[in-house]
N, C-alpha and C positions, 0 to 999 in steps of 0.2 A: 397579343397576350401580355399579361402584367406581368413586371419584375418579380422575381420568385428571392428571398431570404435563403440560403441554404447553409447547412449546418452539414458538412463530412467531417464524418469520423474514421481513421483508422490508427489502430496499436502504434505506428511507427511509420517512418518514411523510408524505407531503404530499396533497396532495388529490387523488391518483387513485382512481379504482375500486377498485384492488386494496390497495391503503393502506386503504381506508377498509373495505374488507372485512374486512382484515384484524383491525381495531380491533371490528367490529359482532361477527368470531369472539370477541374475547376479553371483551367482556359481556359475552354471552352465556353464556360459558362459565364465567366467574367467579362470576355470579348463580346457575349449578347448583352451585357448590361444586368446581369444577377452579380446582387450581391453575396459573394463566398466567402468561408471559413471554413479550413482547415485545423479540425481540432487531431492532435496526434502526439505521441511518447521519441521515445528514443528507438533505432537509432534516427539520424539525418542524412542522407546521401544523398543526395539532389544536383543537377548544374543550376548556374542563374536562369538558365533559358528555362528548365523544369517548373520553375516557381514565380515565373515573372510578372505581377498582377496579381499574384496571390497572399491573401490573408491569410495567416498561419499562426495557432496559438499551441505552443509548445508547453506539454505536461512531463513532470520531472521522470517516472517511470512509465513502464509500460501495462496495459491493464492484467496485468496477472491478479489471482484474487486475492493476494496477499494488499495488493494495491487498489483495491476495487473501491473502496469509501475513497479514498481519495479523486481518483474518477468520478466516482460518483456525485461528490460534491462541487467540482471543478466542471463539470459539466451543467446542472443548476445553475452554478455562478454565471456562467457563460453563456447558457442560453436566456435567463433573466439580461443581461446587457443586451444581446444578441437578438434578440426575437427572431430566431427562424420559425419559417413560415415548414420546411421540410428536414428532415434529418434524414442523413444516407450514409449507411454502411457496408464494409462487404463481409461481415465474418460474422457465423453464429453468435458468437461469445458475445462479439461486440454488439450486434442487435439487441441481445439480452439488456445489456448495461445500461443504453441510450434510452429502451425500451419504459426501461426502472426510473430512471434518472428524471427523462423529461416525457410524462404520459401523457400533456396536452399537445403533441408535436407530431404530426402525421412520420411516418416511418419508410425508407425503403429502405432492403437489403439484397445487396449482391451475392448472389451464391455462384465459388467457384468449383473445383474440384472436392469434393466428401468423400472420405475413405467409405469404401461400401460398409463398410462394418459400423459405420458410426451416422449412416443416411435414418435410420430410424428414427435414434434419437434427435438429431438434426429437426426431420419433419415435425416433430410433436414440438419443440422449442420453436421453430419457427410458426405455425399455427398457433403456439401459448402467446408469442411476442407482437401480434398484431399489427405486424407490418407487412406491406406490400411486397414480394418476393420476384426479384426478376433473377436471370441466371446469364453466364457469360455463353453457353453454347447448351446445344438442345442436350447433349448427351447430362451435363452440370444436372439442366432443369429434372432431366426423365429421372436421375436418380435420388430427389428427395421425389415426385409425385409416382412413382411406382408405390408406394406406401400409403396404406388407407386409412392413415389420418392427417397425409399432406395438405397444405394450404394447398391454392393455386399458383402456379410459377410462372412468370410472362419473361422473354426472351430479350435480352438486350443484347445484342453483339457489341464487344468492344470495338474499337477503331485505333489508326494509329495517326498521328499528324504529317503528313507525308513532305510537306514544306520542308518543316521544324527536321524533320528527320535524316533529310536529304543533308541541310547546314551544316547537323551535328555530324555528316557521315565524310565532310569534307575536312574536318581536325584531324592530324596527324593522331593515332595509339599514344597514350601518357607511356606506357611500356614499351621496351626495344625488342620487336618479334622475331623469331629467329628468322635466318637467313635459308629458307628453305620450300620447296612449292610444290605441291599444288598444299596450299593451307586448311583446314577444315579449323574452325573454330566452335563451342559451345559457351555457350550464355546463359548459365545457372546455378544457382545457388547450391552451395556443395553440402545437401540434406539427403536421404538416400531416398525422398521419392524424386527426385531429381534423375537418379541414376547415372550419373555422371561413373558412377563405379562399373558401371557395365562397359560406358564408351572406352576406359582405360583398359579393358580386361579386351577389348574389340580389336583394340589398335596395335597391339604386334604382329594382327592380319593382313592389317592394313599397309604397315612398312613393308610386310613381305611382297605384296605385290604393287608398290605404289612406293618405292624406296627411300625419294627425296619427300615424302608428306612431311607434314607438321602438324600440331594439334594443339591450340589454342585453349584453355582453357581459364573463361572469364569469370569471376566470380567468386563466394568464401563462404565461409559456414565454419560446423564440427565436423565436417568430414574432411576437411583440407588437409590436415597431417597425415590421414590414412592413406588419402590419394598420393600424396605426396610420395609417401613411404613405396607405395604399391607399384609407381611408376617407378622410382628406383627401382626394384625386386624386377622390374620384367624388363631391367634395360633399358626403358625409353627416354633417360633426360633428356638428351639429345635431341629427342624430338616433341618433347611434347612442356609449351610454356605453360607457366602458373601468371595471369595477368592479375592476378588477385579483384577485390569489388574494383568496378569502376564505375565512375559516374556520366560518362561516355561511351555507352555499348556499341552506338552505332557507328566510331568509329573500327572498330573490331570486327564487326559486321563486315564495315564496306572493304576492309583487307585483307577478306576471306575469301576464297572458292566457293567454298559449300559450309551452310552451316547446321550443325546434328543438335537435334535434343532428344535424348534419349530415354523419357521420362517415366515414371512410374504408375503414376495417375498425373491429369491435367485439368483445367475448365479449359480455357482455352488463351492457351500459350501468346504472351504479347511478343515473347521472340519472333515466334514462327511468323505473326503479321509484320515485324519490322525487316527480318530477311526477306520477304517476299516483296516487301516494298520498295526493299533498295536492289531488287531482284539479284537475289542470291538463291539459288536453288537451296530445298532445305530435305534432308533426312532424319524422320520423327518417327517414335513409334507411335502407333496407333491406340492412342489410350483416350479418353475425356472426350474435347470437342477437336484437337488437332486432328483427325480427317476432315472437318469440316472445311479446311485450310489448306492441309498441304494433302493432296490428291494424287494417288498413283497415275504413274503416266503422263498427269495433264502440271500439278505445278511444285510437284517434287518424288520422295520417296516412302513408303511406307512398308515397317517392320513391326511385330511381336515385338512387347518388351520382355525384358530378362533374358532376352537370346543374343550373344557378344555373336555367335557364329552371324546371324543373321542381320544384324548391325553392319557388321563390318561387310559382308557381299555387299549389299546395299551401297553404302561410303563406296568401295569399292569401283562397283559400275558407274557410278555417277563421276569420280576422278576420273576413271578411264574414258569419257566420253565428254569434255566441254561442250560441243554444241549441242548435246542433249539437255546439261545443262543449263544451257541459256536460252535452251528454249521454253523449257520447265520455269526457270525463272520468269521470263516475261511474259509468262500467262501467271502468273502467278503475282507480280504485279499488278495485270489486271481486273485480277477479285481481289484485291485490295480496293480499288481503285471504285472499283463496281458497290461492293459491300462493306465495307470495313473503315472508311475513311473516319477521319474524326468530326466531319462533317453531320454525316449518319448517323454517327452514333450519336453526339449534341442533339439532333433533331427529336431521336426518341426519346432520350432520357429527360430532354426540355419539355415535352407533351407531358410525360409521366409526372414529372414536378408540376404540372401545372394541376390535373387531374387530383392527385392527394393531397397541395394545399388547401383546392378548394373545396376539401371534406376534412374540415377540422377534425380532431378527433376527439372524444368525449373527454370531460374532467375528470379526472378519480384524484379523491379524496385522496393525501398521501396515506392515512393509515390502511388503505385498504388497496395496496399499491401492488403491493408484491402478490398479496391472494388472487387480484383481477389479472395479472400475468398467467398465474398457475392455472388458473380453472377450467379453461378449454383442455388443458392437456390432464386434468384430474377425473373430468366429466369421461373424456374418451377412455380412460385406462379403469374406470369404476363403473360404468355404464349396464354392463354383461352381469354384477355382481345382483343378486337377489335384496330386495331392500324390503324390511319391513320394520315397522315403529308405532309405537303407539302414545298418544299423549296431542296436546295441543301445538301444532306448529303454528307460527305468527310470522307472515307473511308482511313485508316492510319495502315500500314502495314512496317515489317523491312525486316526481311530475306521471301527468299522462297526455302527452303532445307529441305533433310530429316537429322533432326542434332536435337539432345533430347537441348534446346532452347526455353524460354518462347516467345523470339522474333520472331520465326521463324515458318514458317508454312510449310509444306510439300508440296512440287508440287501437288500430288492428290487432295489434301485440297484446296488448293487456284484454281485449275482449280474446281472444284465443286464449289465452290464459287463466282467463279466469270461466273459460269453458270449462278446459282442464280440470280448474276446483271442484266443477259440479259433476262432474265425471268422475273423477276421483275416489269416491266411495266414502271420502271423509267429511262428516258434516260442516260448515260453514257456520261459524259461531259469531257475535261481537265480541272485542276483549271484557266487559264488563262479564257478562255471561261466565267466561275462560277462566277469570278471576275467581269465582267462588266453584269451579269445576279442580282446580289447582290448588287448592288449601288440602286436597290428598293427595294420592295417587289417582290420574286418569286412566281408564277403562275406555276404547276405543280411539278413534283418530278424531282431531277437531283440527279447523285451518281457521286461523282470524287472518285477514286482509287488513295491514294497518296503513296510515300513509306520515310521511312527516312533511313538517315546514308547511303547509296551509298554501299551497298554491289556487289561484282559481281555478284553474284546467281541471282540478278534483271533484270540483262542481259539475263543470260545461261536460268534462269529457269521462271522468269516471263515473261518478253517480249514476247516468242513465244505465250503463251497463250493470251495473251493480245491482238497481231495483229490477231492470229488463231476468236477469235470472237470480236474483232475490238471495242476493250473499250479502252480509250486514261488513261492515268495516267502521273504523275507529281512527281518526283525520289527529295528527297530533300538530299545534297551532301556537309559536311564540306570540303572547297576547300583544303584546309591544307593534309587532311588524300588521298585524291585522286593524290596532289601531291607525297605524299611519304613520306610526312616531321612528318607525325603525323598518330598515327595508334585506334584501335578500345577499347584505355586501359579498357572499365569494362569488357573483356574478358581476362581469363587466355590465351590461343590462338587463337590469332583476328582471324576470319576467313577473306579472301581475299575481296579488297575493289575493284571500278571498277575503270579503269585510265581514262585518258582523251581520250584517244582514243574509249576507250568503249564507251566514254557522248557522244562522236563525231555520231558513230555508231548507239547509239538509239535514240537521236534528227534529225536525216537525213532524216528518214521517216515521220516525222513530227506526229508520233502518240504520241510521249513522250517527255516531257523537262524537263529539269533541273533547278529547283530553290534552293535558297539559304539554309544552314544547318549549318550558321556562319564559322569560318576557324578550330576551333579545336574540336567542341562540348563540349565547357565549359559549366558547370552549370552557367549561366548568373547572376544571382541573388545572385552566389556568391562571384565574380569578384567585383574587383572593375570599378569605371565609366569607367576609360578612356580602360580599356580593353573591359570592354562588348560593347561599341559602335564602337571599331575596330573590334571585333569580326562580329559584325555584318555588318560594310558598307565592311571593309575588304574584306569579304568574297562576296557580290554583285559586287567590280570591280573583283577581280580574278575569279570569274566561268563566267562574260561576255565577256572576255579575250580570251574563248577557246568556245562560242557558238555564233550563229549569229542572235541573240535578246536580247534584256534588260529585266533585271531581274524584275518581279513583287512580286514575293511573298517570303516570309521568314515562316519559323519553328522553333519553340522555344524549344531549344534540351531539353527533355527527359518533356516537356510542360511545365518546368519552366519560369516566367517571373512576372515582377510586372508593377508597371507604369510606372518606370525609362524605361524598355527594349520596352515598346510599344512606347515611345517616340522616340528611338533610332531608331527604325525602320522606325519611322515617318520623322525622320529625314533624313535616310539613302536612301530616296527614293522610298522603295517597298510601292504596292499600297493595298498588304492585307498580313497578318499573321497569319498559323493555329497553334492553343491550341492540346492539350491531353482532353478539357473539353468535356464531350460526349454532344451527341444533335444534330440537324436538323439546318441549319441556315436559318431563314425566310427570309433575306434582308431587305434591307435601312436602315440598322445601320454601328456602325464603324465596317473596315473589319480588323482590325487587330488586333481581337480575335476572329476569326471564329471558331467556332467547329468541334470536329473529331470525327468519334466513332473508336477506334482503335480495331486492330484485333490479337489476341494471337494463339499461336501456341495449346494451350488447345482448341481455337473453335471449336466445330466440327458442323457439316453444321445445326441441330436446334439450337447450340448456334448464329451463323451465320448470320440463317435467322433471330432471334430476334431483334439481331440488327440491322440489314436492317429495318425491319418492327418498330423500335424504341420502342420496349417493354425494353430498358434498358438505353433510353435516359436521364432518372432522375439522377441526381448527389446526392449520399452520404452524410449525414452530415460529416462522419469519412474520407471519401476522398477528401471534400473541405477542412477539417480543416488541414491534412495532405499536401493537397498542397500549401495554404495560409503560413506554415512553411515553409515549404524549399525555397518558391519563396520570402523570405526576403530579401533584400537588403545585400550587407555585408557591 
């Protein structure tokens, strides 16, 4: 298998689960010969050994949305130097970002623990964000695909470096632990799904019948002063340390007895696999994927959480009994050892990057970035809703190929679709026709089928379908690029455009014609005057040059235009002009900014029907405001 480019992303580096995952992927994957980068915020807490051979580019904040353009643009920067072939995530949010940011970049994301109350919205953002979804333990996965608009979820189990970890577990504590045994240590962040507040409230159970314990506590957050305070109020300084963050857990680990995570919710705990690796029995409650890990009986203990009563039995029998624990422990080593290694896990997540490189993912136009995000999740929440309209929809389509192309739609695809039309009940018009139907109010439904940019595949692969059930369409064509003189530049390799002889061929039958698509396909709005109104009449004498009618309509390449360009065209002659804006066009208004609802190579026939049926005719505020930008004047 070929070297894979990968691009990780997460908020920060500190000592969580998913932080330190993240870092165990890029060892891993730098040791096979991929090259990584770690893009990531504040904070830092790393040792050398965490980041040794890793690429790391440090952004000033962290992605809150206050900070989101800056990300957002720091990540473009970065993946223009960078060319990843992959981007991987583990957090909603962050999917989202990466999602926005770089749309030509295959996607995974890691899904750990989701508050149940927040797995809905989860599912529908994840499905909107078009990336690949794996999860750290089944119970992670089951709780976004329990919801019936969940993507699909594939399983990654994490792993831990058992070498690396062994090394790290032979360095003496940075902190001086009290002088007291049998030790119980926890390794967590002091947040309250953490529950670290439960072990505190556990443990004056635990001195009463277990005298000389101590209690170790690793780790910091906003709860630190609470606990801190709390542990006074019930007496236990004496026994219980504050080790505060360390950048060395498995020290702390290896000078433990037993060590407890007491958690709230979990995906699945990278503590519980490093105690179990360096075979320390562990007591967990039973939340997320930790049963999958620490198993009653066989490689630790298991409790309810929010129960101190039940925590502390637990602690309790397992101090009372060393050789139970160590025998707990060393089966519990051996599903480490079996499943978990970081071996394992490289091996799948390496398969998985190979699979999504080599399915690039479509281009989308940046102005139409944020809406192509949204629409799976607007399609499923409007779907149920009764749709009725009446007026000419104009139906705006580029390629018709099998070619991985956000432009481009499959032959299969568009002949199902353009079933659909004839099904539909709504007549199939050409725009010309549409044109003089739109100088009032229309009176029933009409669909024109248009297409832009003049590809040949319009010829080879749509036409036949077109005349086979006799729907007319209207090909919009930059005269320039059909001459030969100018080609399809936002392709690395233009696919083939149609010549003049092709336009001759499909206007003959009089089911198709050719209207205007300016002469080169400049962005108008960023030209200056005297170019965009050559552009635009320019291109109305040269295609009526080589067809045996006068040109009526024009299209605003990639739906850029402002007032200047509706002028131009006002002036230039034609009698209507279609947008990129979605929507139904009623009539007896101006036509030269008629609506289109265009069609992606991601449709598939219920995205399809939605828009026919105009369940997604609403415009965006984040899609008006993004095209209202680019259609500036220069």
């Amino acid at each position: 298998m070929r070297d894979v480019r990968i691009l990780l992303v997460t908020p920060g580096l500190g000592l969580g689960g998913s932080e330190r995952l993240t870092l165990a992927y890029a060892r891993g994957l730098v040791a096979r010969g991929h090259e990584v980068l770690v893009v990531h915020g504040p904070p830092e807490r790393f040792s050398d050994a965490d980041v040794a051979g890793v690429s790391r580019r440090r952004l000033p904040d962290r992605p809150t949305p206050r900070h989101f353009p800056d990300w957002f643009r720091s990540l473009r920067s970065i993946a223009r130097e960078f060319q990843p072939d992959v981007a991987h995530t583990q957090s909603v949010r962050s999917m989202l970002m990466v999602a926005i940011a770089l749309p030509r970049t295959p996607l995974i994301t890691t899904v750990h623990g989701i508050e149940e109350s927040e797995e809905r919205a989860a599912a529908l953002l994840l499905r909107a964000g078009r990336a690949r979804v794996t999860a750290v333990s089944e119970a992670s996965a089951e709780g976004v695909r329990r919801h019936r608009l969940a993507p699909s979820v594939e399983l990654v189990l994490p792993g831990v470096d058992i070498e690396q970890l062994e090394r790290a577990a032979l360095e003496a504590p940075a902190s001086t632990l009290p002088d007291r045994r049998p030790r119980v240590a926890c390794i967590a962040r002091h947040f309250p799904v953490k529950g670290v507040d439960v072990l505190v409230e556990a443990f004056p159970e635990v001195l009463e019948a277990v005298p000389g314990a101590c209690l170790v506590l690793v780790g910091g957050g906003p709860d630190t002063d609470a606990l801190t305070a709390r542990v006074a109020e019930l007496g236990l300084a004496d026994a219980v340390h504050f080790a505060g963050r360390q950048l060395n857990p498995a020290a702390y680990l290896a000078a433990a007895d037993l060590v407890v995570l007491p958690s709230r919710r979990e995906g699945l705990p990278l503590s519980a696999l490093e105690a179990l690796a360096l075979e320390r029995a562990v007591v967990a409650t039973a939340v997320g994927g930790t049963p999958d890990v620490v198993r009653p009986g066989e490689t630790g203990w298991l409790v309810p959480p929010e129960q101190p009563g039940a925590l502390a039995a637990a602690i309790i029998e397992a101090l009372r009994d060393p050789g139970e624990c160590a025998r707990r422990a060393r089966l519990g080593r051996e599903l480490v050892e079996r499943g978990y290694s970081t071996e394992v896990m490289i091996d799948r997540i390496e398969r998985l990057y190979h699979e999504v490189a080599e399915k690039r993912l479509p281009t989308l136009r940046p102005a139409y970035l944020a809406a192509r995000s949204y629409q799976r999740a607007r399609i499923a929440g409007a779907r149920m809703r009764p749709a009725a309209w009446s007026g000419v929809r104009i139906l705006g389509y580029h390629r018709v190929a099998d070619t991985v192309d956000s432009l481009s739609v499959s032959p299969a695809r568009f002949r199902e679709q353009m079933r659909a039309v004839a099904e539909s009940g709504a007549e199939p018009i050409r725009l010309d026709r549409a044109i003089e139907l739109l100088r009032s109010p229309v009176a029933g439904r009409y669909v024109c089928v248009t297409f832009d940019d003049g590809y040949r595949d319009n010829l080879l692969e749509a036409a036949p379908v077109l005349a086979e059930l006799d729907i007319p369409a209207t090909i919009f064509v930059p005269s320039r690029i059909i001459d030969g003189d100018a080609s399809f530049d936002w392709y690395d390799d233009p696919p083939p455009a149609l010549s003049w002889n092709d336009v001759g061929e499909l206007v003959a039958g009089g089911l198709v014609d050719v209207q205007s698509h300016t002469l080169t396909h400049p962005l108008l709005p960023q030209v200056d005057a005297e170019r965009s109104y050559e552009e635009i009449a320019g291109s109305k004498r040269a295609i009526e040059a080589h067809v045996p009618y006068s040109l009526t309509s024009f299209c605003y390449p990639a739906g850029l235009y402002g007032a200047r360009e509706v002028e131009f065209v006002r002036s230039a002659g034609y009698a209507a002009a279609v947008t990129t804006n979605p929507g139904v066009n009623s009539g007896g208004g101006d036509l030269l900014e008629l609506r289109r609802t265009l069609v992606y190579g991601a449709d598939d026939l219920r995205a399809f029907r939605a828009k026919l049926d105009g369940l997604l005719d609403g415009e965006t505020l984040l899609r008006r405001a993004l095209h209202a930008r680019r259609s500036r004047a220069a």
